[in-house]
C-alpha positions as CSV (number, residue, x, y, z in Angstrom):
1,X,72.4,119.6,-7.4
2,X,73.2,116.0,-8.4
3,X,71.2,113.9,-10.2
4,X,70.2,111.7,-7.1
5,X,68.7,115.4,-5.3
6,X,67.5,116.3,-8.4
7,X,64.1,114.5,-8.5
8,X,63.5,115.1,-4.7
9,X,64.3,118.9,-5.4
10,X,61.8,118.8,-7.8
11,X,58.9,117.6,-6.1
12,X,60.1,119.8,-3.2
13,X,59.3,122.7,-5.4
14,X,56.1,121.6,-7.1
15,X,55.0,121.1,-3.6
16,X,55.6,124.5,-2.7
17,X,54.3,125.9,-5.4
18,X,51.1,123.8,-4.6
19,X,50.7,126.8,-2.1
20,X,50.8,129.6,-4.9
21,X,48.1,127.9,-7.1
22,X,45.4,129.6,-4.6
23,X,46.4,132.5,-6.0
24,X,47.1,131.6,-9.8
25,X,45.0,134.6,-11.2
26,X,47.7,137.3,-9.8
27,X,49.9,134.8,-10.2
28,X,48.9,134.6,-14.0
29,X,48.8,138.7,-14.3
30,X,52.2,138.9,-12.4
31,X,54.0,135.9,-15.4
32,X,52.0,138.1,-18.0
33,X,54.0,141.3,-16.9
34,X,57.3,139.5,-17.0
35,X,56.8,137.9,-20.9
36,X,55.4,141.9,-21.2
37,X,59.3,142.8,-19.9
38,X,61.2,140.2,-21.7
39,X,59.2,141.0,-25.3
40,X,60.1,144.5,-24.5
41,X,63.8,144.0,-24.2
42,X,63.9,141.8,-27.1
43,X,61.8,144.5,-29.2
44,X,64.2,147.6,-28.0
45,X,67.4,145.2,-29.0
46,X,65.5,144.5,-32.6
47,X,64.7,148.3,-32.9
48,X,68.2,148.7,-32.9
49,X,68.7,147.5,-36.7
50,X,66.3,150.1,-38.7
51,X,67.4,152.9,-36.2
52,X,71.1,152.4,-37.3
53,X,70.4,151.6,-41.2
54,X,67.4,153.9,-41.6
55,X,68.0,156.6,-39.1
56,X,71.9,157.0,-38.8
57,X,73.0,155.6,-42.5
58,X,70.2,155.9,-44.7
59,X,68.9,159.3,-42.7
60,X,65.5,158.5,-43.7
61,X,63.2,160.8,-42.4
62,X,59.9,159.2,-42.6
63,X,61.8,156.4,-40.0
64,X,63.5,159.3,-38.0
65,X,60.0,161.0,-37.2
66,X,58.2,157.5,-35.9
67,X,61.2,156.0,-34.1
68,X,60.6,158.4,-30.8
69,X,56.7,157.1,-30.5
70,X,58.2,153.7,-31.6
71,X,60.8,154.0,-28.4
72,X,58.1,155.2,-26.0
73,X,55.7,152.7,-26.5
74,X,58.4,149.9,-25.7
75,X,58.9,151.6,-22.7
76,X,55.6,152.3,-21.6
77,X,55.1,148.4,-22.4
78,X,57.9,147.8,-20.2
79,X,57.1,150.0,-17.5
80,X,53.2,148.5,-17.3
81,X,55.1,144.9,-17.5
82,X,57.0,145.8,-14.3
83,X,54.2,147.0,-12.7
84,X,52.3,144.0,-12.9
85,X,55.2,141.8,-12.5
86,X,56.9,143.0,-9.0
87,X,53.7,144.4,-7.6
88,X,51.9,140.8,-8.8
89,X,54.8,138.5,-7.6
90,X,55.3,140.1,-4.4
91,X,51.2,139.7,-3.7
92,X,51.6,136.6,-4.4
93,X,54.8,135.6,-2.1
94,X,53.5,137.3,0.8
95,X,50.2,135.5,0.6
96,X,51.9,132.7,0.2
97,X,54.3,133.1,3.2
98,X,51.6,134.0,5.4
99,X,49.5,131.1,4.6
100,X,52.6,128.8,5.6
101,X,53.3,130.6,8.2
102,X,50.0,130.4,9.9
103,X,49.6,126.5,8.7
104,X,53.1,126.2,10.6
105,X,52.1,127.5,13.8
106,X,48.7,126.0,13.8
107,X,50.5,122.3,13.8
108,X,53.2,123.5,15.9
109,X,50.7,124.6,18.7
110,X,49.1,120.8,18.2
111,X,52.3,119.0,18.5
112,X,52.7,116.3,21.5
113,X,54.2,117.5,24.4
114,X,56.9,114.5,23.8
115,X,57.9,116.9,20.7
116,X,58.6,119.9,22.2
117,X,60.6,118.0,24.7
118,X,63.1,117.4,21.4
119,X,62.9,121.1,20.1
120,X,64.3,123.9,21.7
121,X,62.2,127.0,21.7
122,X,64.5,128.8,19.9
123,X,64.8,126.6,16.9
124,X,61.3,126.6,16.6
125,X,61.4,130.4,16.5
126,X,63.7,129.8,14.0
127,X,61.9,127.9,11.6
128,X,58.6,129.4,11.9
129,X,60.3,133.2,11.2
130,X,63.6,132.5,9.4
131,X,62.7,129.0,7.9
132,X,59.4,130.2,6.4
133,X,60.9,133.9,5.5
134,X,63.2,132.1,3.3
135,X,60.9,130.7,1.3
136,X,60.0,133.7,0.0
137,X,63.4,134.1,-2.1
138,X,62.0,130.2,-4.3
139,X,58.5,132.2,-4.7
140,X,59.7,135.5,-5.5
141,X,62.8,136.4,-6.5
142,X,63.7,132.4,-8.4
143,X,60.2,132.3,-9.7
144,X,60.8,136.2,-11.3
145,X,64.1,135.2,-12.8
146,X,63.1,131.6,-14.2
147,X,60.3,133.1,-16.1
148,X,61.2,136.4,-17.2
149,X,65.2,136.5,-17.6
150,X,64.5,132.8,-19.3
151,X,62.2,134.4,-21.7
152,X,64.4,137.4,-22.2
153,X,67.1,135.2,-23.1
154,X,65.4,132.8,-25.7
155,X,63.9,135.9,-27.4
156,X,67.3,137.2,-27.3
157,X,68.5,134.6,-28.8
158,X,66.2,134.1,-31.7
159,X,66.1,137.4,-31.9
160,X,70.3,136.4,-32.6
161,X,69.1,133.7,-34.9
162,X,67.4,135.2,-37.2
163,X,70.4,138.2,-37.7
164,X,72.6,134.7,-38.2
165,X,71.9,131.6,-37.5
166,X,75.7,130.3,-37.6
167,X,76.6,132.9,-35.5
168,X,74.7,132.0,-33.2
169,X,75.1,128.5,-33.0
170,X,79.1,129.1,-31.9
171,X,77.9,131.2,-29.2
172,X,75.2,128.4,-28.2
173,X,78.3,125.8,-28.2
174,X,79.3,126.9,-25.0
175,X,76.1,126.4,-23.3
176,X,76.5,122.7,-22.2
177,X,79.4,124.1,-20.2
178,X,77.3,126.9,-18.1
179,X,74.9,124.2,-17.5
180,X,77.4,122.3,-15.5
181,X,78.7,125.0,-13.8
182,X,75.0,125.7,-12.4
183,X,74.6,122.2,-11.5
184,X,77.9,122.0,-9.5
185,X,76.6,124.7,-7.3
186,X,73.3,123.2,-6.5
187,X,74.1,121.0,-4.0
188,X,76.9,123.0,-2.0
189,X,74.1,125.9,-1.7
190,X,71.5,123.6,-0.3
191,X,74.1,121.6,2.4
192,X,75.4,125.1,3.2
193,X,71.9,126.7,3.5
194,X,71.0,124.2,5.9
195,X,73.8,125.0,8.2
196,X,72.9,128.9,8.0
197,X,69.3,127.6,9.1
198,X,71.0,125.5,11.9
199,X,72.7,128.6,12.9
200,X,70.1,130.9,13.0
201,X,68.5,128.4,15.8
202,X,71.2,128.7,17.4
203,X,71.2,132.2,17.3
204,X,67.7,132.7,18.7
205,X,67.8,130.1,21.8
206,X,70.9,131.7,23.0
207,X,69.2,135.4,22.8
208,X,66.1,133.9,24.3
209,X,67.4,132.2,26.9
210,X,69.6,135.4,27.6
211,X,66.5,137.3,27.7
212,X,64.4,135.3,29.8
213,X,66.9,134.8,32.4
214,X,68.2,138.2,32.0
215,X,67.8,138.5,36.6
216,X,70.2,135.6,36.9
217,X,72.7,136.7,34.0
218,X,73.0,140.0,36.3
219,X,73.3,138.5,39.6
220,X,75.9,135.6,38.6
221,X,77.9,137.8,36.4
222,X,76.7,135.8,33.6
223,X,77.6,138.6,30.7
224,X,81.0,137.3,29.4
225,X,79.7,133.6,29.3
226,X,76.5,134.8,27.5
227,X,79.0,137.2,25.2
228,X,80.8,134.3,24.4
229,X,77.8,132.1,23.3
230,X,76.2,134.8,21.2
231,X,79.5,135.5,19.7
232,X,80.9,132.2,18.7
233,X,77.3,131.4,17.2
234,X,77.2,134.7,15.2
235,X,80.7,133.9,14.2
236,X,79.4,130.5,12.6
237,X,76.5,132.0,11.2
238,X,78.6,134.6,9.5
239,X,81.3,132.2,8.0
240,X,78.1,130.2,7.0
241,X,77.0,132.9,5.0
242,X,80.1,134.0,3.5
243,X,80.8,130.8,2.4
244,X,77.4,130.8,0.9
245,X,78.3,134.3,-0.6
246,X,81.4,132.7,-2.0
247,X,80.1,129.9,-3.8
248,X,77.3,132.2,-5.5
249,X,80.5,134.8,-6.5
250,X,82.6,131.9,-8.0
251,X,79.3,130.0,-10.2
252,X,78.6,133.3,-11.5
253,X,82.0,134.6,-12.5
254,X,82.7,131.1,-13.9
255,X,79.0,131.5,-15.8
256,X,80.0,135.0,-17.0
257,X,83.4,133.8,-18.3
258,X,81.6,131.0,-20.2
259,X,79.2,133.8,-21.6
260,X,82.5,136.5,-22.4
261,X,84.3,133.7,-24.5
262,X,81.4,133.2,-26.7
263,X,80.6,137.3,-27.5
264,X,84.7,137.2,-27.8
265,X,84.1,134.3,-30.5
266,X,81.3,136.1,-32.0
267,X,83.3,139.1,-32.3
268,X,86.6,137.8,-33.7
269,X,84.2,136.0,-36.7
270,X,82.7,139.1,-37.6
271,X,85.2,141.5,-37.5
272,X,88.0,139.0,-39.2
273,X,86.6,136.5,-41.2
274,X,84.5,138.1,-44.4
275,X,81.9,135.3,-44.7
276,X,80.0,137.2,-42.0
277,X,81.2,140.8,-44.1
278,X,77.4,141.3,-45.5
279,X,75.7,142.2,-42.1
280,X,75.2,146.0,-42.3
281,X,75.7,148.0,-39.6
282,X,72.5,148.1,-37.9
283,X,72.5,143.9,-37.8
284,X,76.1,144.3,-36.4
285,X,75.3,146.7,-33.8
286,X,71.8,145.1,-33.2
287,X,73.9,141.6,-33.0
288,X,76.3,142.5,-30.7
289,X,73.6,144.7,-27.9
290,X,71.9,141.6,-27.6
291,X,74.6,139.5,-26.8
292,X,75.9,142.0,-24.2
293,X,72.0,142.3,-23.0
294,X,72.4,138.1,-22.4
295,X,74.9,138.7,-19.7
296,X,72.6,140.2,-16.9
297,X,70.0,137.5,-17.2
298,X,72.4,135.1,-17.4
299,X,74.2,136.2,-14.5
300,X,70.7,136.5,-12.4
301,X,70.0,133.1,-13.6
302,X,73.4,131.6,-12.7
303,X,72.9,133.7,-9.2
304,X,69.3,132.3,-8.9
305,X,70.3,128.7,-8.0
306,X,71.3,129.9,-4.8
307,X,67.6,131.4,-4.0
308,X,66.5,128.3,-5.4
309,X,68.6,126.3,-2.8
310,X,67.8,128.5,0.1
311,X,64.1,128.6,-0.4
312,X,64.2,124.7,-1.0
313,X,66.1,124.2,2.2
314,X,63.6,126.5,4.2
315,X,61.0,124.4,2.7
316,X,62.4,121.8,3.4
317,X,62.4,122.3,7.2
318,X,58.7,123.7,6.9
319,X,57.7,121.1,5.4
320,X,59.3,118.3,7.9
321,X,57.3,120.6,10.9
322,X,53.7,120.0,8.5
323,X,54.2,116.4,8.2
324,X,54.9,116.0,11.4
325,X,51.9,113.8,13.0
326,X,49.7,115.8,15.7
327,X,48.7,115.1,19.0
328,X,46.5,111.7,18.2
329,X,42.8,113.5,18.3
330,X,41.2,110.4,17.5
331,X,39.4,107.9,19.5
332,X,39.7,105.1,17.6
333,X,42.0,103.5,19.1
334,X,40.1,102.7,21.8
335,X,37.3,101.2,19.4
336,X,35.2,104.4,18.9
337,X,34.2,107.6,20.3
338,X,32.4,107.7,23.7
339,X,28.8,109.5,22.8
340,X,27.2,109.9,26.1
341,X,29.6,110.3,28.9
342,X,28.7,111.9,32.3
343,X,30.4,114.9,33.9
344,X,30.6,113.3,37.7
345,X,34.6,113.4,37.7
346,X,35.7,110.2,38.9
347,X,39.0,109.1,37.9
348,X,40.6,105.9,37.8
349,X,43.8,104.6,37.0
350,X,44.1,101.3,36.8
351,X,48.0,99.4,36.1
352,X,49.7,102.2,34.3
353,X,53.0,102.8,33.1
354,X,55.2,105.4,31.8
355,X,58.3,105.6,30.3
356,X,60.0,108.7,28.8
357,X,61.3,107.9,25.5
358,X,65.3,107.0,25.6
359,X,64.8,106.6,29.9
360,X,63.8,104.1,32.1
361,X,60.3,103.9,33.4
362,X,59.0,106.5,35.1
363,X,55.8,104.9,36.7
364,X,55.2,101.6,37.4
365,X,52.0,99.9,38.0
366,X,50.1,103.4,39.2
367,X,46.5,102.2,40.2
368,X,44.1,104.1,42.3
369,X,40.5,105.7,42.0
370,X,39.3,108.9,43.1
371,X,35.6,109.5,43.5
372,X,33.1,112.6,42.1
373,X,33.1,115.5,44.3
374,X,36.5,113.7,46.3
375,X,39.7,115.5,46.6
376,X,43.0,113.6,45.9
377,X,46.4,114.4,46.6
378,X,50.1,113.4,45.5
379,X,52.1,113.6,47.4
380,X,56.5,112.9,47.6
381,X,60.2,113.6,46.7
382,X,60.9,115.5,43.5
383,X,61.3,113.0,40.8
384,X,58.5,110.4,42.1
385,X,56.0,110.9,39.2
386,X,53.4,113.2,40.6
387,X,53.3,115.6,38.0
388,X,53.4,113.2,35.0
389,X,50.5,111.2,36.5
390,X,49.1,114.9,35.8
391,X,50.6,114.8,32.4
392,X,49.3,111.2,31.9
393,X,45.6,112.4,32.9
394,X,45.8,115.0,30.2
395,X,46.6,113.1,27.6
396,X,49.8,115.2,26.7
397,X,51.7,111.9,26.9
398,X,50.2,107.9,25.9
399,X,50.4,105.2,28.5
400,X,53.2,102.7,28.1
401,X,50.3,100.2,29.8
402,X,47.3,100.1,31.6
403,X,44.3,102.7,31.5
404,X,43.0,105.6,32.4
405,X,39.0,106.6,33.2
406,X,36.7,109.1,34.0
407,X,33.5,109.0,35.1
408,X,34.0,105.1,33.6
409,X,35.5,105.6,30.2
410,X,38.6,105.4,29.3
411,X,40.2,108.5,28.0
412,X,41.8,107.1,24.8
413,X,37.8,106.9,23.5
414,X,37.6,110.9,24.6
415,X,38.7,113.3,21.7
416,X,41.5,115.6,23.3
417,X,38.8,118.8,22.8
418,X,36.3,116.4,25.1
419,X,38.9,115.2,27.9
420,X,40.7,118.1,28.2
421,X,37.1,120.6,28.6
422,X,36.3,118.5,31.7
423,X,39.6,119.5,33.4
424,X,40.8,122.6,34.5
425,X,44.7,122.7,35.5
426,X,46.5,125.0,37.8
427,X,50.4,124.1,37.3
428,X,53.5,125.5,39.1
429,X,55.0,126.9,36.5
430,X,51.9,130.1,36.5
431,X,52.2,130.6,32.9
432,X,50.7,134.0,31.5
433,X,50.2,135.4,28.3
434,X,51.0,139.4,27.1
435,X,47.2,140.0,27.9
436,X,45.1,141.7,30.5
437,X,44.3,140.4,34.0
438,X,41.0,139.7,32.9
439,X,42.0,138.0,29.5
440,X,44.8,136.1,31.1
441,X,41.4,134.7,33.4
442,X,39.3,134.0,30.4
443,X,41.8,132.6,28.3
444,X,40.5,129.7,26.2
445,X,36.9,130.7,26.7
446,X,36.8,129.0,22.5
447,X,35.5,132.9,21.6
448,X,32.4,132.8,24.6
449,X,31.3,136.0,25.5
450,X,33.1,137.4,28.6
451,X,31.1,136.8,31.7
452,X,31.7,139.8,33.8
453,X,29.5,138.8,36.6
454,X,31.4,134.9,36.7
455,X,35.0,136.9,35.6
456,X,34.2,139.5,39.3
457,X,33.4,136.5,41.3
458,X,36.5,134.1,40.4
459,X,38.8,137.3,40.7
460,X,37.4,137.8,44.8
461,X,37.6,134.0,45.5
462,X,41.1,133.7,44.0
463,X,42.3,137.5,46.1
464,X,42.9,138.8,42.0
465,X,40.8,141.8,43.4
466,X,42.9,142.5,45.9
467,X,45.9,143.8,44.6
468,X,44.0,144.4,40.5
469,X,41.7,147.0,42.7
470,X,45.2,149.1,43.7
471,X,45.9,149.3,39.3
472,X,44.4,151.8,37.6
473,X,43.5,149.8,34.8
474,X,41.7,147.2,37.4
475,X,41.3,144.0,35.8
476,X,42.3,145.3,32.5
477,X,45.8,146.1,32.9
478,X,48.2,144.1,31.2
479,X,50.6,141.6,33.2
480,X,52.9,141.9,30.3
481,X,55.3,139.2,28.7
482,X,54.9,136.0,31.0
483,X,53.4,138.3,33.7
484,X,56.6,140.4,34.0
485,X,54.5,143.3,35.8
486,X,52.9,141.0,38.7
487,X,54.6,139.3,41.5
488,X,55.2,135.5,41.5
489,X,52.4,135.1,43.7
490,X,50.0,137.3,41.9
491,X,50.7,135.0,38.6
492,X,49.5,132.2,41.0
493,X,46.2,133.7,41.9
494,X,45.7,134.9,38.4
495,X,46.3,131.0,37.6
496,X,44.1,129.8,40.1
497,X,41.4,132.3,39.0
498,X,41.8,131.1,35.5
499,X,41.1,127.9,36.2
500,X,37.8,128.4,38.7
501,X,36.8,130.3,35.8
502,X,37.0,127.7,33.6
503,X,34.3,125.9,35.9
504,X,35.4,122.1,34.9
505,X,34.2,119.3,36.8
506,X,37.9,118.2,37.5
507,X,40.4,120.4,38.8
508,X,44.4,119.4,39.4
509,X,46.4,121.8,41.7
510,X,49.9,120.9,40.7
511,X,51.7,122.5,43.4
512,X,49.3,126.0,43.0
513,X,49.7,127.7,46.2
514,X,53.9,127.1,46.0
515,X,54.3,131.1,45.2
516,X,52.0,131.8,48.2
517,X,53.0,133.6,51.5
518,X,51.0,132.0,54.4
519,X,48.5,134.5,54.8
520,X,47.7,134.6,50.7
521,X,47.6,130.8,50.9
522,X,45.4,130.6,53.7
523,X,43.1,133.2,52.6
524,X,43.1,131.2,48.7
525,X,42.9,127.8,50.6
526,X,39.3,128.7,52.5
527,X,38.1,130.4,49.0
528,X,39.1,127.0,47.1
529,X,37.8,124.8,49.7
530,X,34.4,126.2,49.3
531,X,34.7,126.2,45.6
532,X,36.1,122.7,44.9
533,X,32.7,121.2,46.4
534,X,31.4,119.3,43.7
535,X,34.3,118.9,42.1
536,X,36.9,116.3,41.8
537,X,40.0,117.6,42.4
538,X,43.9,116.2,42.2
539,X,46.3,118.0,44.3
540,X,50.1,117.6,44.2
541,X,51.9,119.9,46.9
542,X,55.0,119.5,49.1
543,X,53.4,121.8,51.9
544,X,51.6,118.8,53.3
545,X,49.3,121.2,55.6
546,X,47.5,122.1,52.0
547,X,46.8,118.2,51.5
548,X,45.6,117.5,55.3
549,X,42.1,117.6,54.5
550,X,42.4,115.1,51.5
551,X,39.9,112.3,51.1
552,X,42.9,110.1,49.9
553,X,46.5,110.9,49.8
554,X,49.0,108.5,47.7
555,X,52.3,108.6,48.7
556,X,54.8,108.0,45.5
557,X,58.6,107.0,45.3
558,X,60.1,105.8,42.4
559,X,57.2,105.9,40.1
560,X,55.1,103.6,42.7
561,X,52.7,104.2,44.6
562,X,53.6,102.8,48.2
563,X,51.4,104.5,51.0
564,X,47.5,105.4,50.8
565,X,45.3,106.3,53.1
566,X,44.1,109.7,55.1
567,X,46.5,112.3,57.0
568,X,45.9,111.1,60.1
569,X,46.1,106.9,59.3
570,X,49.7,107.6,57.2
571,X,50.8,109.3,59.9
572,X,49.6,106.7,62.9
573,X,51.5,103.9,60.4
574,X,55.0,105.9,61.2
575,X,55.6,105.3,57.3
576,X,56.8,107.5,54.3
577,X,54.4,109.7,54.6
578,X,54.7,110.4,58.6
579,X,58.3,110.7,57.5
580,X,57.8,113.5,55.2
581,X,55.4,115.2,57.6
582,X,58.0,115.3,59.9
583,X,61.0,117.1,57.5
584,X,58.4,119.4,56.2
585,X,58.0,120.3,60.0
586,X,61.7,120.3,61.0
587,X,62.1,122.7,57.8
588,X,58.9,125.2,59.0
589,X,60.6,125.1,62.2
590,X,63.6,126.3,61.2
591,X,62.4,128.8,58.9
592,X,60.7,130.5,61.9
């Protein structure tokens, strides 16, 4: 790394080590097993010297008969060490991960909706599995080598000293050298760690995508062009990590070269120049075992720099997703927190615009009022701003202008738990979860007790019952990943039910009876008419013989609002809406 990422590297690992300290009593067990290890090695290397002068030259018996027990209990030192050490460490990393992990996830699922818009579902995949799993290399693995192959080697080493102190100070002269090969390293393992975590993105939107829209890669022939994708990007992500294999192969031969010359330096001065002639031959052999037993945790710590990097560039991108700010919970903005607000329903937009960010405005001026207990509807072309008036009364994106009410007070003063309790959302797109029928109702019941009696009677006046009665798990059979095992219109009424469960005083239909035949819809329209008495409710729907009955019915284009009124007085004015009545008409007519 250079000397400009250096400091930023730094904190970057500090920080992530701020996630270990919860656990810095294995933590402390785990570092006590690895000095254990590296006082081991050094002790083994140092036993060397009387076994070769006592036992082999001097054959002294005395020494002969302890040196087994002498032998065992380094091992069994060592072995304890390792014990603590891998078992300790890993504790410790998968804690750690998992505490990320789930931190991850729990601001990911309280991001703004305008942030998701920027991320593709597979990257965040990406960075919440591969990202995060990569982390555990810095906390493991780097943390392992930098504290037990460190101590190994200054142990080692003075171990070396003491034998010779000149000695050893020619084969230190070569260490200024490995430290700048390590350093040169640094920064191509980070850049190119990055791009393998770019890639792996990659990787997982193309397979999810694939996945998901496995019906229409099989009826358009879609195989070869979704091949190709998934092969170029495994391509890249393999060239990535060659190249990332590479530069680790070339720092550490380089490192081991630096670390050959100087046992080849020590060698030549002992065996040719008779200053060093007085070591005995247990020092010489005892001398030259520890300088070979340098290389291996020399090589892992020349190797380590790139689990460094890695971890430091997943934590990097974890790190960017956890100070990344949250939906805005608070109601300050507004100038404090409404205390006592009623639950009548009555909504009120009053001069608001929207604009997308990096697009033009999207709604312009949008005012109207809908009274408590009064149903609403939205009606107009694709595009016109229905459903993000919708989005707009949900709070999942800020008004550009203006402001937005219920029951009298502005929304902005409501915390997002408060605003959003009061509505209950039916959208088009019939999302389900890998749950039962009866948990997909539920859902977001905050942990309530399941009421059976209120879960029976939302199934019937949604028609769940009807086709959950023909399953043999009733209610309780799962609808699988996005509700694969149900029909498009049995995710609907599943939808619907989930929301008159939820019982809020406001409900918004955004377009809820789309996946409908006309004897389902019918039968859901007389069960919802009955129960969206005393309730508020928004309705956006291009079947305009769902929206007939409205109170009020707002006819958009272009982000404004240019017709208002009843079904019958749009029609009588021959307008926008009477036009739309009439296509909708032609296109029923022609169906038939």
């Amino acid at each position: 790394m250079s000397a400009q990422d250096k400091p930023g590297s730094i904190r970057l690992y500090k920080r992530l080590l701020s996630y270990v300290w919860p656990y810095r009593a294995v933590f402390a067990v785990a570092v006590c097993g690895m000095v254990v290890i590296a006082a081991a090695d050094a002790a083994f290397v140092a036993l060397l010297k009387p076994i070769t002068d006592q036992g082999f030259v001097a054959r002294d018996v005395g020494f002969i008969t302890v040196m087994p027990l002498l032998l065992i209990g380094v091992f069994v030192l060592r072995g304890i060490g390792t014990f603590a050490d891998t078992y300790g460490l890993a504790w410790v990393a998968r804690k750690t991960i998992q505490d990320l992990r789930v931190r991850m996830f729990g601001r990911m699922v309280r991001m703004p909706a305008a942030w998701y818009d920027a991320h593709s579902s597979g990257s965040l995949v990406a960075k919440l599995i591969f990202h995060v799993e990569q982390v555990s290399g810095a906390c493991t693995t780097a943390v392992r080598i930098l504290i037990k192959d460190s101590l190994t080697v200054l142990f080692l080493l003075g171990w070396m000293a003491w034998l010779n102190l000149s000695l050893t100070a020619v084969f230190l002269l070569l260490a200024p050298l490995a430290v700048f090969v390590v350093r040169a390293a640094g920064r191509r393992f980070r850049n190119v760690s990055r791009a393998i975590q770019d890639s792996m993105g990659v990787i997982t939107e193309i397979s999810r995508e694939a996945f998901n829209g496995q019906r229409l890669v099989k009826v358009y022939d879609g195989y070869g062009y979704e091949s190709g994708r998934f092969t170029a990007a495994a391509r890249r992500n393999t060239r990535l990590l060659l190249k990332h294999a590479a530069i680790s192969s070339v720092s550490v031969s380089l490192l081991l070269l630096v670390v050959g010359c100087g046992v080849a330096a020590v060698l030549v001065l002992v065996t040719w120049f008779s200053y060093f002639a007085d070591f005995s031959a247990g020092s010489f052999t005892s001398y030259i075992v520890a300088t070979g037993m340098l290389m291996a945790p020399m090589r892992r710590l020349a190797n380590v720099n790139a689990s460094v990097q890695s971890g430091l560039a997943g934590a990097e991108s974890v790190f960017t997703v956890l100070d990344e700010p949250t939906e805005s919970d608070s109601a300050t903005a507004a100038g404090g927190g409404a205390t006592t607000v009623s639950t009548g329903g009555s909504v009120t937009f009053d001069q608001v615009n929207f604009a997308y960010p990096g697009r033009g405005a999207v709604l312009h001026d949008i005012t109207f009022s809908v009274g408590a207990g009064e149903t609403m509807a939205l009606v107009g072309r694709t595009g016109s701003g229905k459903s993000t008036i919708v989005a707009m009364l949900l709070r999942l994106y800020q008004a550009g202008g203006g402001a937005i009410r219920i029951d009298g007070v502005d929304i902005n003063r409501l915390s997002l738990r408060e605003l959003r309790r009061r509505i209950a959302l039916v959208s088009q797109d019939n999302v389900l979860f890998n749950l039962s029928i009866a948990g997909n109702i539920t859902y977001g019941a905050a942990g309530a007790a399941v009421d059976r009696r209120r879960l029976a009677e939302v199934a019937r006046a949604a028609r769940v019952d009807e086709f959950a009665d023909r399953l043999p798990a009733g209610l309780a059979t799962n609808v699988g990943e996005g509700g694969a095992q149900l029909s498009g219109g049995q995710r609907q009424r599943v939808s619907i039910a989930r929301a008159l469960y939820k019982n809020a005083p406001l409900l918004v239909l955004d377009e809820a009876t789309s996946s409908l035949d006309t004897h389902s819809e019918s039968l859901i329209q007389e069960a919802m008419d009955n129960l969206t008495q005393g309730r508020t409710t928004i309705v956006i729907a291009h079947r305009l013989s769902t929206v007939e009955h409205a109170d009020n019915i707002i006819v958009l284009d272009h982000g404004r609002i240019i017709e208002s009124g009843g079904h019958r007085g749009l029609l009588a004015q021959n307008g926008a809406y009477a036009a739309l009545h009439q296509a909708r008409t032609r296109t029923a007519g022609n169906a038939t």
